[in-house]
N, C-alpha and C positions, 0 to 999 in steps of 0.2 A: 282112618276113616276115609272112604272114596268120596270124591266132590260129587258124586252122586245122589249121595245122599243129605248133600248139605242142601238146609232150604235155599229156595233163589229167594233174591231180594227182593222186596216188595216194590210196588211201582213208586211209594214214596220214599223208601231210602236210594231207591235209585236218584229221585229228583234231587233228591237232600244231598247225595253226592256230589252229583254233575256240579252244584251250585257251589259246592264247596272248592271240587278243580278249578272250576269259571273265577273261584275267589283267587284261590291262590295264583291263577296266574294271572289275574289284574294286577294283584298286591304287586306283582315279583314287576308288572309292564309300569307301573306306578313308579317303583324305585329307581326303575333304571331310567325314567321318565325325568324322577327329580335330579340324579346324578347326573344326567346328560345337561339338565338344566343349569345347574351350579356350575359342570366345567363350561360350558356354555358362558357364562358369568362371568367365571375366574378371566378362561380367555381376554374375555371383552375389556373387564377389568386392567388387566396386566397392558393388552393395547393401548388404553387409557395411558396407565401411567408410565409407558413409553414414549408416547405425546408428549405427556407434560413437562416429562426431562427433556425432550429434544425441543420443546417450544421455551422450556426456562433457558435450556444452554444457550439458543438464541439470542434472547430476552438480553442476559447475561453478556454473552459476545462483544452485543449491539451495545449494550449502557455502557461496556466497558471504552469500547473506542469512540461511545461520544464523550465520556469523560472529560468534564474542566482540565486542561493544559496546563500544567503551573505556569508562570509568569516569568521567572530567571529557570537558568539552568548552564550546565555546561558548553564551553565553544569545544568541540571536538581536535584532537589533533588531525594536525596535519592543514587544517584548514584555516580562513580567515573569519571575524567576526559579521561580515558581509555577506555569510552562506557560500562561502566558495573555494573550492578546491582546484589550486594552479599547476598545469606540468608544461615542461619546458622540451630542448632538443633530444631527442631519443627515448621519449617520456620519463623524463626525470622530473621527481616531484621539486616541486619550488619552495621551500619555507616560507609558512606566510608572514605578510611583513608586519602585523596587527599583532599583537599583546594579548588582549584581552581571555581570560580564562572563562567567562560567565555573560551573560547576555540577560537582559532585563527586558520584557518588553514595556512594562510600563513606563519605562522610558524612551519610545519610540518618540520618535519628531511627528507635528503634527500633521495630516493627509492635507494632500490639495485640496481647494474647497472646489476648485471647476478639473472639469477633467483634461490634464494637459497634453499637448502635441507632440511634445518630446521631454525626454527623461531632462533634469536640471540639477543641479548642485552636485554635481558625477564626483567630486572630491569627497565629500561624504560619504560617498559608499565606494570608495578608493580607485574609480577609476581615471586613466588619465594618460596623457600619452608619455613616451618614452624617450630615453637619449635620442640622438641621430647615433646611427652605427647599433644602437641594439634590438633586440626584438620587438614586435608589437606586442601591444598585451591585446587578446581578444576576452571578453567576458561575454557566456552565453548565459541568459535567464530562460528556463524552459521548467515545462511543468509535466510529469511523465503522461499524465494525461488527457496531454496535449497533441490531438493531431496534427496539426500540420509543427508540433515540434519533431515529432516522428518522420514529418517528411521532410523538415531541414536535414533533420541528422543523417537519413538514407541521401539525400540528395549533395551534404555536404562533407560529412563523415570524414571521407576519405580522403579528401583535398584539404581540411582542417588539419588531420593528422602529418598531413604529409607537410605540411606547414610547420607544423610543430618542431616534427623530428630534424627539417633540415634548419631551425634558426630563423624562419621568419617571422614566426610567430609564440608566445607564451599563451595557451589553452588552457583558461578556466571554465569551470562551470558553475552556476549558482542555481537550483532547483528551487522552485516557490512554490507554495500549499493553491494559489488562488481558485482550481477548479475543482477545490475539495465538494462545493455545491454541487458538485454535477459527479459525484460519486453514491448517490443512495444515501448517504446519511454514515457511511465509512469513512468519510475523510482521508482517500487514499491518496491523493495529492500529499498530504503531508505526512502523511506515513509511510511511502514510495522516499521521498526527499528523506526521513528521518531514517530511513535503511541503508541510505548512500551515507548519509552521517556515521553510521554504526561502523562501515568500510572504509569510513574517510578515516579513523578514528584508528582501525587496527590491523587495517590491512590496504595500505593507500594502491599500494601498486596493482593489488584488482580491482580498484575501484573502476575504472574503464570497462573492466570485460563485463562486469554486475551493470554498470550505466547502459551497456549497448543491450544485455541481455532484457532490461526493462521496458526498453523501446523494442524491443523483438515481441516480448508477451504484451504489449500494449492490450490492459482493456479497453471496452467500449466508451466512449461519453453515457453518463447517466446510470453508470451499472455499478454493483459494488465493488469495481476495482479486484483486485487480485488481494486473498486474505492474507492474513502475517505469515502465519504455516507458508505458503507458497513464495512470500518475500525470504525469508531465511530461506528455503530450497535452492532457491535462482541463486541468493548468496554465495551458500557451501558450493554451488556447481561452478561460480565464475573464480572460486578458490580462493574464496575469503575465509578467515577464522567464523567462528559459529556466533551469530549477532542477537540470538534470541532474548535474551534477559537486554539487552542495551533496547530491542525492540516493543519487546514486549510491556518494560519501565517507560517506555516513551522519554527515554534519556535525552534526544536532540530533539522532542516534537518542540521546546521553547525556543531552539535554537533555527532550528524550520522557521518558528512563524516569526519571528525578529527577523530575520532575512528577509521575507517577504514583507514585514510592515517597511524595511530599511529603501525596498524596491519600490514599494506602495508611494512614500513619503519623498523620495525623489523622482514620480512620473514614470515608473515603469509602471505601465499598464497592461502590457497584454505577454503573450510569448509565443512564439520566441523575441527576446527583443537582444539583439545582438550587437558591441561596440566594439570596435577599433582601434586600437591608440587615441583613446580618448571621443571618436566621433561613432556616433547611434547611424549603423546602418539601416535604412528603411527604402532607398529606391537602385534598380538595377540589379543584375549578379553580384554575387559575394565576391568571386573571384574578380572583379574589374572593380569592386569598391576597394578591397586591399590592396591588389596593385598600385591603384591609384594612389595610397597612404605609404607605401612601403619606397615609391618612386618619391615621395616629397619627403621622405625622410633621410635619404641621399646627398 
């Protein structure tokens, strides 16, 4: 049959039509309306809990290294139970002359009640002078986040070492937690020192190259210090064995804070605080205080 002759539509099923297109293509701007909605949702959703994981792992992080400290723990090899690690001419390590396998802090000696002018009872935490004809012993206390211990070490470094290596001197170091406060709430003072513990413990002969590389990345005062992840980095790079489970166990954090209450309790108060065959340098150059000890030991 020719569309000719088909009737035309009336003017209301015309309207009845239009009405019906106009339907279905709301219905169809509706659906895609609510799909756009929900992935809309999902999205925001899913950002959601991409926050929430990375504000827990935070959370997490944070409670982990404010963590209660146990109280004893292991003395690490290689070192003494005074927090210190000694090398001698041509950097050879020293065996320390202390026993002790384990460290207690609840039985640290009691703190000064006023705060004193100079360190006291230095037999205590084994310092003291030497034969005549042998080396001095130097014992340095410093805290890696300590500036102006960063500027001893750039300024003395090099004249220490060379000290060392020709005999006139025995170089130790003993690292203290005390400006863990001024780390954000990370405690990087003593978990900086419990990394050198970790090196002191299984890899002594890099312990040097790990000590200078920590003063090279010195964080700021008041910042959260450089994370564990980047402690074991600097580690493996100064080619120490891999310290992370000693790190991350906080295996020498009691042995850290013993050291430090040992420094507290005989008048070491600040750091760098540096001694001599027995005498607390505090006025003049280094270089003319030790001559000066090294000529009366003659």
């Amino acid at each position: 049959m020719s569309s000719k002759n088909q009737p035309r539509p009336t003017s209301a099923e015309r309207t009845a039509k239009a009405r019906e297109q106009a339907k279905t293509i709301r219905d169809a701007q509706l659906k895609k309306e609510k799909r756009n909605s929900w992935l809309i949702r999902g999205g925001v959703l899913a950002a959601a809990v991409v926050i929430v994981v990375i504000i827990a792992l935070i959370v997490i992080q944070t409670n982990k290294a404010n963590e209660p400290v146990a109280t004893t723990g292991p003395v690490p090899a290689n070192t003494n139970v005074y927090g210190g690690i000694e090398f001698g001419k041509d950097g050879v390590l020293i065996p320390p002359t202390t026993t002790d396998a384990s460290v207690d802090t609840g039985k640290l000696p009691a703190m000064p009640t006023a705060a004193p002018t100079a360190a006291f009872g230095l037999d205590g935490i084994g310092i003291k002078a030497t034969d005549a004809g042998k080396p001095a012993q130097a014992v340095i206390y410093l805290d890696f986040m300590c500036p102006a211990c960063n500027s001893f070490e750039k300024q003395y470094s090099e004249q220490l070492t060379t000290w060392q290596n020709d005999g006139t001197i025995t170089l130790e170091y003993r690292p203290l937690n005390f400006l863990d406060r001024f780390s954000s709430g990370t405690n990087y003072s003593s978990r900086a020192a419990a990394a050198t513990a970790c090196v002191a413990d299984t890899s002594p002969e890099k312990y040097k190259a790990f000590f200078d590389s920590l003063f090279t990345n010195q964080p700021a005062e008041n910042s959260k210090g450089l994370d564990n992840a980047t402690l074991k980095k600097l580690a493996t790079e100064a080619g120490a064995a891999d310290i992370s489970s000693c790190l991350d166990n906080k295996t020498y954090r009691p042995y850290v804070a013993n050291g430090s209450g040992l420094a507290s309790a005989h008048g070491v108060n600040a750091t760098p605080t540096v001694f001599i065959d027995g005498k607390q340098w505090k006025d003049g150059t280094l270089p003319d205080f030790v001559k000066g000890i090294v000529a009366a030991k003659k």
